[in-house]
Backbone as a chain_set.jsonl record, in Angstrom:
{"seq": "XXXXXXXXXXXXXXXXXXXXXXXXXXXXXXXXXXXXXXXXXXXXXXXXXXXXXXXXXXXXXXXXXXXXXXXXXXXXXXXXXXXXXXXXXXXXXXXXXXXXX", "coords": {"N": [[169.55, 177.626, 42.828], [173.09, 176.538, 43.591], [176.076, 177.439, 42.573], [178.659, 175.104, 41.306], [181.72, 174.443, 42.52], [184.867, 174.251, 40.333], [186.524, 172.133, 39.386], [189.729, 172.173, 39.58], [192.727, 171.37, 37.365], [195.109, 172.336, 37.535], [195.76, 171.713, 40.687], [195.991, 169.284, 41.064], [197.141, 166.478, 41.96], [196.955, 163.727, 41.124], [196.018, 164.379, 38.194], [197.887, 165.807, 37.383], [199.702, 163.637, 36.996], [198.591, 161.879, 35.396], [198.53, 163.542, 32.995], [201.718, 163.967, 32.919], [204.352, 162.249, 30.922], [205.903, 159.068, 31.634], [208.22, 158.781, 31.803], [208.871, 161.446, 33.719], [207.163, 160.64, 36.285], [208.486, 159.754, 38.358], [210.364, 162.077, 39.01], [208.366, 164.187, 39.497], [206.806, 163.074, 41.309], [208.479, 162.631, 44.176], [209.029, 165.7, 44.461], [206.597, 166.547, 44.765], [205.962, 165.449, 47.058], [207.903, 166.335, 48.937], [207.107, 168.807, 49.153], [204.602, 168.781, 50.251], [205.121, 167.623, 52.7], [207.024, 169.48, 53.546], [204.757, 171.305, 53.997], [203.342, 171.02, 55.624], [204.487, 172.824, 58.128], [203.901, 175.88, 59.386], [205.076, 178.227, 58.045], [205.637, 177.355, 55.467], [203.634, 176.347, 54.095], [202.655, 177.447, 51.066], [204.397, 176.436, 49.985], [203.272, 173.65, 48.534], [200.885, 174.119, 46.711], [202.148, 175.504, 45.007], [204.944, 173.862, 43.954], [202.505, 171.849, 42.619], [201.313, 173.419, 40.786], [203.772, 174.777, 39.17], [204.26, 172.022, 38.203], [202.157, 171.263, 36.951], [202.482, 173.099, 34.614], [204.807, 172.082, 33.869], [203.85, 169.448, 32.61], [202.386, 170.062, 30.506], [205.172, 171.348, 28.641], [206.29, 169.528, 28.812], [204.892, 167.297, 27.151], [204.903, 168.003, 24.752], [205.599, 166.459, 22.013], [208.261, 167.542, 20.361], [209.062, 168.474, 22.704], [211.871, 167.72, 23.876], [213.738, 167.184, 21.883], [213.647, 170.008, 21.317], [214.961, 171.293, 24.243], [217.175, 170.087, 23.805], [218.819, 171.636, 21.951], [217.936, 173.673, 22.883], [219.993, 173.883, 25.281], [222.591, 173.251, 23.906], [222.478, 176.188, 22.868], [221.398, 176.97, 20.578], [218.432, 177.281, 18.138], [215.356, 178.549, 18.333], [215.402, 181.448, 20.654], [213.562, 183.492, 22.663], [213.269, 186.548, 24.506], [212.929, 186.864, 28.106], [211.583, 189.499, 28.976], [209.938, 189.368, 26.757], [208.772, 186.906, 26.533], [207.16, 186.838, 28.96], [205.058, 189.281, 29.842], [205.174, 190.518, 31.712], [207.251, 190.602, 33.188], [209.32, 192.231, 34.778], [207.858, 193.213, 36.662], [207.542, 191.34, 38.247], [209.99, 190.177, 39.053], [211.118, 192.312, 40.395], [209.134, 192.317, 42.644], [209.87, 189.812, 43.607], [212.587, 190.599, 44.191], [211.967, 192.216, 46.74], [211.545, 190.467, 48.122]], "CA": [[170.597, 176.709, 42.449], [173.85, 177.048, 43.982], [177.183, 177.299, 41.734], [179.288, 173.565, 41.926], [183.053, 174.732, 42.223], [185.467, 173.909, 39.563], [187.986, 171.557, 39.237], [191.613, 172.971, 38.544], [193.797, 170.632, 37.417], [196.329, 172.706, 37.973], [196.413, 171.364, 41.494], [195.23, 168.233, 41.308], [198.373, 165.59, 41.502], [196.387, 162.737, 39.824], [195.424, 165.002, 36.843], [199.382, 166.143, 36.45], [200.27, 162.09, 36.406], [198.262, 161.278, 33.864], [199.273, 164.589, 31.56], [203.004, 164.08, 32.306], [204.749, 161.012, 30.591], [206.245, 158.412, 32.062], [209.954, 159.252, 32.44], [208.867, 162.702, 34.493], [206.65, 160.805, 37.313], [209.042, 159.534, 39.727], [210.413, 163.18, 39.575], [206.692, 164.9, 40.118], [206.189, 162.642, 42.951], [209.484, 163.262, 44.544], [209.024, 166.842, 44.804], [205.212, 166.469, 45.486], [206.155, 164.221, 49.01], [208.93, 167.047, 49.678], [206.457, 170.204, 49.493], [203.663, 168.297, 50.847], [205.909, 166.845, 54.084], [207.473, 170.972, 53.991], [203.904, 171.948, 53.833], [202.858, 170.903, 57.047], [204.84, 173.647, 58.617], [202.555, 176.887, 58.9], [205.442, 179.365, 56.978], [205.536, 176.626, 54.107], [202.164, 176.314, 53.456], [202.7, 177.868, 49.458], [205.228, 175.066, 48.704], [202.461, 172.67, 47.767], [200.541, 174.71, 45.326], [203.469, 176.173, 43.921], [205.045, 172.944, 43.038], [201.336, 171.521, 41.405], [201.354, 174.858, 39.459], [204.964, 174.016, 38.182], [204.518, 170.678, 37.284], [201.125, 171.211, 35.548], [202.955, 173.584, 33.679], [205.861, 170.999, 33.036], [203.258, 168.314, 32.014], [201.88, 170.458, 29.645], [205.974, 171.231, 27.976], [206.951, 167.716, 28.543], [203.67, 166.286, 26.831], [204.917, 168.056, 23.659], [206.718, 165.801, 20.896], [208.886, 168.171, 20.131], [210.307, 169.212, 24.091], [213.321, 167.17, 23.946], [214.711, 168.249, 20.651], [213.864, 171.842, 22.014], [215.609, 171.291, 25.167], [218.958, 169.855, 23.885], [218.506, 172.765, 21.169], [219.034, 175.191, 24.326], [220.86, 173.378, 26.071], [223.624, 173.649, 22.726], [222.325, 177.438, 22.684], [221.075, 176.717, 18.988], [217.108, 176.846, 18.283], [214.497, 179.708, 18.751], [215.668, 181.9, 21.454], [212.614, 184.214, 23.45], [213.815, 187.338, 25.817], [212.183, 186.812, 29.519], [210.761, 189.964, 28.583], [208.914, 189.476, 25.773], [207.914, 185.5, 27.0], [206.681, 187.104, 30.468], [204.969, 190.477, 29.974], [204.981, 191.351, 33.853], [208.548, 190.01, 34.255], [210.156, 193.46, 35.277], [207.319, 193.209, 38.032], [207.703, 190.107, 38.826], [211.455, 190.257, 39.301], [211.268, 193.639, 41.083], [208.667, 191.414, 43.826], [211.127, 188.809, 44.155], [213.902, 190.878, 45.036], [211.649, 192.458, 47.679], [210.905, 189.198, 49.428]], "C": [[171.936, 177.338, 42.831], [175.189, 176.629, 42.502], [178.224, 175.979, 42.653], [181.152, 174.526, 41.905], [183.64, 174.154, 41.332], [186.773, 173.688, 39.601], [189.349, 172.225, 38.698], [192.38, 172.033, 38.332], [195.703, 170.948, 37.802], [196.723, 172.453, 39.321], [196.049, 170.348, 41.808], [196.508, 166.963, 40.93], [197.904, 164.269, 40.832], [196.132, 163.418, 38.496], [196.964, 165.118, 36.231], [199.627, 164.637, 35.9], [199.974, 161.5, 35.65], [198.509, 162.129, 33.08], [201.11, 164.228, 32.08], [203.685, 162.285, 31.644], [205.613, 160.707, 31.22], [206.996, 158.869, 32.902], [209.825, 160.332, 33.769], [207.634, 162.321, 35.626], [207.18, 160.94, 38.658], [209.416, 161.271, 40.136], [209.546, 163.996, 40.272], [206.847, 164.339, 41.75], [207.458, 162.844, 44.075], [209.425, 164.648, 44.982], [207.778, 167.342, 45.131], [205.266, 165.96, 46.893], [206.688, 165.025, 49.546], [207.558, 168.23, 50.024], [205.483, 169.437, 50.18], [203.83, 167.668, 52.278], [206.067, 168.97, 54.559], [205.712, 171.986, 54.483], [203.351, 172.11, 55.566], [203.235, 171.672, 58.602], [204.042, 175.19, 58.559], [203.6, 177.714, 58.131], [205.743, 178.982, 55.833], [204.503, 176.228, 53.572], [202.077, 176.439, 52.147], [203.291, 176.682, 49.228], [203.988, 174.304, 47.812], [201.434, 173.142, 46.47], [201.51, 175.453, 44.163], [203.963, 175.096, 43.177], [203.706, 171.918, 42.321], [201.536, 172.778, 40.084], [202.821, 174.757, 38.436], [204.97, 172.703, 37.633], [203.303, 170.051, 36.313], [201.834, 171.895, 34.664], [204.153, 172.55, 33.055], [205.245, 169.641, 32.381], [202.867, 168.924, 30.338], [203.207, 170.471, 28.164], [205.814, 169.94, 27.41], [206.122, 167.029, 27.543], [203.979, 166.391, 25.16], [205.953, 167.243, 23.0], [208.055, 166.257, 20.631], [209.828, 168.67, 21.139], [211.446, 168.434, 23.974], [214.382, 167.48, 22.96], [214.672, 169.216, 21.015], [214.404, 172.031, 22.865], [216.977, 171.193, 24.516], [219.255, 170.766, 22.715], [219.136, 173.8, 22.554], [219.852, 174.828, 25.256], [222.563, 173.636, 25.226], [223.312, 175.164, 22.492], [222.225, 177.747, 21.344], [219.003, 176.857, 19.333], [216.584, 178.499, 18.166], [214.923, 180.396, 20.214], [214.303, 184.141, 21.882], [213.454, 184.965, 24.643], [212.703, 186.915, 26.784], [210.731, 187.864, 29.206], [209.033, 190.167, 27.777], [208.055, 187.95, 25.831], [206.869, 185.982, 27.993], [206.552, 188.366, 30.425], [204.782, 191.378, 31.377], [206.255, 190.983, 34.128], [209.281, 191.058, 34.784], [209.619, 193.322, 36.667], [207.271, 191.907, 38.767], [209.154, 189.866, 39.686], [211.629, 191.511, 40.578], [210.753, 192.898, 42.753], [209.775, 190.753, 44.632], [212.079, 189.547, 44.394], [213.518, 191.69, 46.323], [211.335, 191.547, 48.976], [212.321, 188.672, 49.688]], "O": [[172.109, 178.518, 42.527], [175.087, 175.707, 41.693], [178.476, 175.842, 43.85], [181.403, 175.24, 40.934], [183.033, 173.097, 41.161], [187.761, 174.408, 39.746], [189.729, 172.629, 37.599], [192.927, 171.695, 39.382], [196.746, 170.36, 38.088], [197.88, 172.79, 39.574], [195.673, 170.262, 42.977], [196.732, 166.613, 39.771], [198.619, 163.81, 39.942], [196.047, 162.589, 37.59], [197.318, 164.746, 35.113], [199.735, 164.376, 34.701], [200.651, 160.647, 35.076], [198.85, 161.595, 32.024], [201.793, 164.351, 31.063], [203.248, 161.258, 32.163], [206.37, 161.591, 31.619], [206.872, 159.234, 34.071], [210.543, 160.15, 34.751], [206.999, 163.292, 36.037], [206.842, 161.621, 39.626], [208.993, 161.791, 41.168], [209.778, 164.472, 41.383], [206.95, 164.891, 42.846], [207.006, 163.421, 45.063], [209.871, 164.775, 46.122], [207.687, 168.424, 45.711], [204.404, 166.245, 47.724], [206.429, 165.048, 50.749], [207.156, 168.373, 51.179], [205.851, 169.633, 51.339], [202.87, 167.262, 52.933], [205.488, 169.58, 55.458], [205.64, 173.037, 55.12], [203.103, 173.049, 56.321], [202.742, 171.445, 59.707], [203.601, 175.51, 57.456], [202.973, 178.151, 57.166], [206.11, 179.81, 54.999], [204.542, 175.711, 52.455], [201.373, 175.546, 51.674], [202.846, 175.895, 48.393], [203.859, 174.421, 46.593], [201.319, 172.497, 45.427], [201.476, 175.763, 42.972], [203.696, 175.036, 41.977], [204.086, 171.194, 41.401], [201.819, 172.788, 38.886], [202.829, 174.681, 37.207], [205.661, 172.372, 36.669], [203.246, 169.13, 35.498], [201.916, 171.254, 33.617], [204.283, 172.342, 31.848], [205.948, 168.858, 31.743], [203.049, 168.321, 29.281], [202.924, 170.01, 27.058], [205.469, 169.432, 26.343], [206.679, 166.07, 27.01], [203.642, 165.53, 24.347], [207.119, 167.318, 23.386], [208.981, 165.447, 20.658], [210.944, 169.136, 20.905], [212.298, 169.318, 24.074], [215.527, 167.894, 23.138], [215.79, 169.698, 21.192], [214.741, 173.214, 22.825], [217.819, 172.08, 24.65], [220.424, 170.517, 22.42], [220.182, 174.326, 22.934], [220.382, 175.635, 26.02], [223.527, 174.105, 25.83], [224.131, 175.557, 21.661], [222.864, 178.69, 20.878], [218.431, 176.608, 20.394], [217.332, 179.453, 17.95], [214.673, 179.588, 21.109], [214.38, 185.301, 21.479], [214.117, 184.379, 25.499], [211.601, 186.624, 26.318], [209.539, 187.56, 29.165], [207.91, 190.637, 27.96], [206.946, 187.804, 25.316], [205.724, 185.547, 27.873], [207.524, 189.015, 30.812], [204.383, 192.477, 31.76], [206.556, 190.987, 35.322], [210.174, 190.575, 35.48], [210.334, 193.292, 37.669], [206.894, 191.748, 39.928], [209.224, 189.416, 40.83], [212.332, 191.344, 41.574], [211.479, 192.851, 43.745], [210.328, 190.97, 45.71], [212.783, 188.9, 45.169], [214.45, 191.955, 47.082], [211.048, 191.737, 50.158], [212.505, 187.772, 50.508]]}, "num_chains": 1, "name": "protein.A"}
């Protein structure tokens, strides 16, 4: 018996459109048409999984009840406030990457 591969939704642009609500499709698809047009270039190739991987992750915020009060919360610099650090335990190395590229 061979192993079936497994779905990721994380890059699957029908799976984000039904987890993000409403208001946040036209944007998705908007920046899904751009990386997916940029993609077709061979040194842009990443765009298109990069933006699925961001906007599963923004379906997932957005989906919560609560993101919009939490947004205009930081947006007024009021609310729960998380260092990079301590949100993102690799962010030193992460950051360090990115300034190598």
């Amino acid at each position: 018996m061979s192993a079936q591969p497994v779905h990721d939704p994380r890059y699957d642009p029908e799976a984000i459109l039904r987890a993000l609500p409403e208001k946040w499709r036209p944007v998705f698809l908007a920046q899904y048409h751009e990386a997916w047009e940029a993609a077709r270039e061979p040194g842009e190739y990443h765009r298109l999984p990069e933006v699925l991987n961001l906007w599963w992750l923004n379906s997932i915020a957005f989906s919560d009840p609560t993101y919009d009060q939490r947004a205009e919360e930081a947006a007024r610099g009021a609310g729960e406030v998380v260092a990079f650090e301590e949100a993102i335990p690799d962010w030193e190395e992460r950051l360090a990457r990115a300034r190598r590229t």
